[in-house]
N, C-alpha and C positions, 0 to 999 in steps of 0.2 A: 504494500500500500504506500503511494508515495505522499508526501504530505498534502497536497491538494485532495486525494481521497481521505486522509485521516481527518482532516480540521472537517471536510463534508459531511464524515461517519458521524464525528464527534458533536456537529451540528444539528445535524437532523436526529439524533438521540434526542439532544435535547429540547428542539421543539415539539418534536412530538409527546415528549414527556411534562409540556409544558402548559399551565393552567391554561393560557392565553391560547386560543384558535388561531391562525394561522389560515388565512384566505388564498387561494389563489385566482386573483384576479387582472391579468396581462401576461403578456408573454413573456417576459422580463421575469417575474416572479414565478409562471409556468418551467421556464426555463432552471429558476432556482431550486423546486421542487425534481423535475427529473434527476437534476445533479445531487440529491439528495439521496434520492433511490439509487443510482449509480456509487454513489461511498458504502450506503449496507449491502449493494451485490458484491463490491471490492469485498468490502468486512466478510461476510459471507464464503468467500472465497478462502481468506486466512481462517477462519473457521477450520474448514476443510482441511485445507493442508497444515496445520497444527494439531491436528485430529488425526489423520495419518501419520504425522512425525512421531507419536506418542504410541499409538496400537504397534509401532514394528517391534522395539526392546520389552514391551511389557504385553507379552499376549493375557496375561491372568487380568488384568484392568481393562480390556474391552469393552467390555459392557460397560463400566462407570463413562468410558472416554463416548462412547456410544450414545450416551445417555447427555452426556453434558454437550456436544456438539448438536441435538433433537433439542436439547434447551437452549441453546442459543439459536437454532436457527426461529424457533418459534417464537423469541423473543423478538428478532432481527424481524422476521417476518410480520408482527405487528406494528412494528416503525413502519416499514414497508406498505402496508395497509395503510397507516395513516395519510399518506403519501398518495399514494394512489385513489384513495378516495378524496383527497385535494381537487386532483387533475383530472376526475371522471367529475366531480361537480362542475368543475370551471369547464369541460367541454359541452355538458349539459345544458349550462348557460347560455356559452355560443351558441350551439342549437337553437336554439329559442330565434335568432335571429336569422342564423343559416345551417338549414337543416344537414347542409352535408360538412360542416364545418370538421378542424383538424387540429389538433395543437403540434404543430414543427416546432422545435429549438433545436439551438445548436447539439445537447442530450440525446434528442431522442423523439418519438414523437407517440401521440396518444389519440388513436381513434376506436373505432366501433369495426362489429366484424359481425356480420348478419349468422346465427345459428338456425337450421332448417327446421323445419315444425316435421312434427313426425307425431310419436302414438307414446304414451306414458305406460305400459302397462305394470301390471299386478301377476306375476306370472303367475305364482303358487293358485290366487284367485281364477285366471283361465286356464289353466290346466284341468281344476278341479271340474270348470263348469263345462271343458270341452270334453272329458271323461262320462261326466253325468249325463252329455248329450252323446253319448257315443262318437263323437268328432276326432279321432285319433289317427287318422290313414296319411290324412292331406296336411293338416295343419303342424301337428305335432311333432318333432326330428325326433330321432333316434331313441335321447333318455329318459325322459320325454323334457324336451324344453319348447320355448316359442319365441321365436325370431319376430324382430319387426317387419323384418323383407320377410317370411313368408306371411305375415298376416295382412301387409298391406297387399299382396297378390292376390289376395282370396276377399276384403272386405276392404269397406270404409267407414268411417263418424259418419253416422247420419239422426238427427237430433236429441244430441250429445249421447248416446250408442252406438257402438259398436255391430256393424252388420254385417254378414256373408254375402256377397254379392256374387260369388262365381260358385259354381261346383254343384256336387251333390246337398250343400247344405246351406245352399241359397235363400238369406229368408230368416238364419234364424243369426240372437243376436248372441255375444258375449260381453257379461260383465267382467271387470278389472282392467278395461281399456278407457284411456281419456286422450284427447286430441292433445296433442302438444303443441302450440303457435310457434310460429317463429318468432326469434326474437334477437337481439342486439346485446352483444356484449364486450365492453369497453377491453382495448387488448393496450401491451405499453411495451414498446419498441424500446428500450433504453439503450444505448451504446454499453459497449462492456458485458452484456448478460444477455442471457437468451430473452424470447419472448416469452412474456407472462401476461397472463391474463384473468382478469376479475370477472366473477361470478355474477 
């Protein structure tokens, strides 16, 4: 970590540990937050390899070093979080003005990534009720489990149930499935770390 990521790490510890909120409101300050997230992925990284330097000489303290590296990353990780819940309101904002809007900085950049709608299901819940309807040939693989490709093949939502639309068992419906919408979820490019992405 070279000083400019340390004084970074050391900073964004501390605002985010800090009573006072922290806005991000321009890109100026969009920009200060990615480089913020960019010092805990550095940190992050010494984690790591401090964590391996220690498991070589001492196999019998693995699990402790194990343990304290799962602790700090999920400590780091909620720095992290705070941060990036920064940077998804202030693009949120933007939006409001321009829906395809982006946050670029020199860091890194922070936008949205469309997730596909698809089918929620309850397998344990269709299984049971494809068995009681005798539904077992077409729908059901092998152990019996159930795919969303093979259910979307065979049915669709149609007012808010679940229907067979093709086959021998055209007609009838199964409970344990809900539509899934598509939906939007904020992703953060930051230089230095892979991509990560908020729920």
């Amino acid at each position: 970590m070279d000083e400019l990521e340390a004084r970074d790490y050391e900073e964004a510890v501390k605002t985010s540990e800090s009573d006072e909120t922290f806005v991000v409101d321009s890109l100026s300050s969009a920009s200060w937050a990615v480089n913020m997230i960019r010092g805990l992925n550095v940190k992050d990284d010494e984690v790591d390899q401090s964590a391996e330097q220690q498991k070589e000489p001492y196999q019998v303290r693995i699990d402790e070093v194990k343990q304290w590296q799962a602790d700090e990353h999920d400590r780091i990780q909620k720095h992290r979080e705070y941060f990036e819940n920064l940077l998804a309101d202030y693009l949120f904002k933007l939006r409001e003005d321009d829906p395809k809007a982006r946050v670029v900085v020199p860091g890194g950049k922070i936008s949205t990534r469309k997730t596909p709608k698809g089918l929620i299901v309850n397998k344990s819940q269709v299984i049971d009720s494809m068995v009681k309807q005798g539904i077992t040939d077409e729908l059901i693989e092998f152990e019996p489990k159930v795919t969303q490709t093979t259910l979307k093949k065979f049915g669709d939502i149609h007012n808010g149930k679940f229907v067979i639309t093709s086959g021998k068992y055209a007609g009838m419906t199964l409970p344990g499935i809900e539509p899934k919408p598509q939906s939007e979820k904020v992703t953060f490019d930051i230089k230095g770390s892979g991509n990560l992405e908020n729920h």
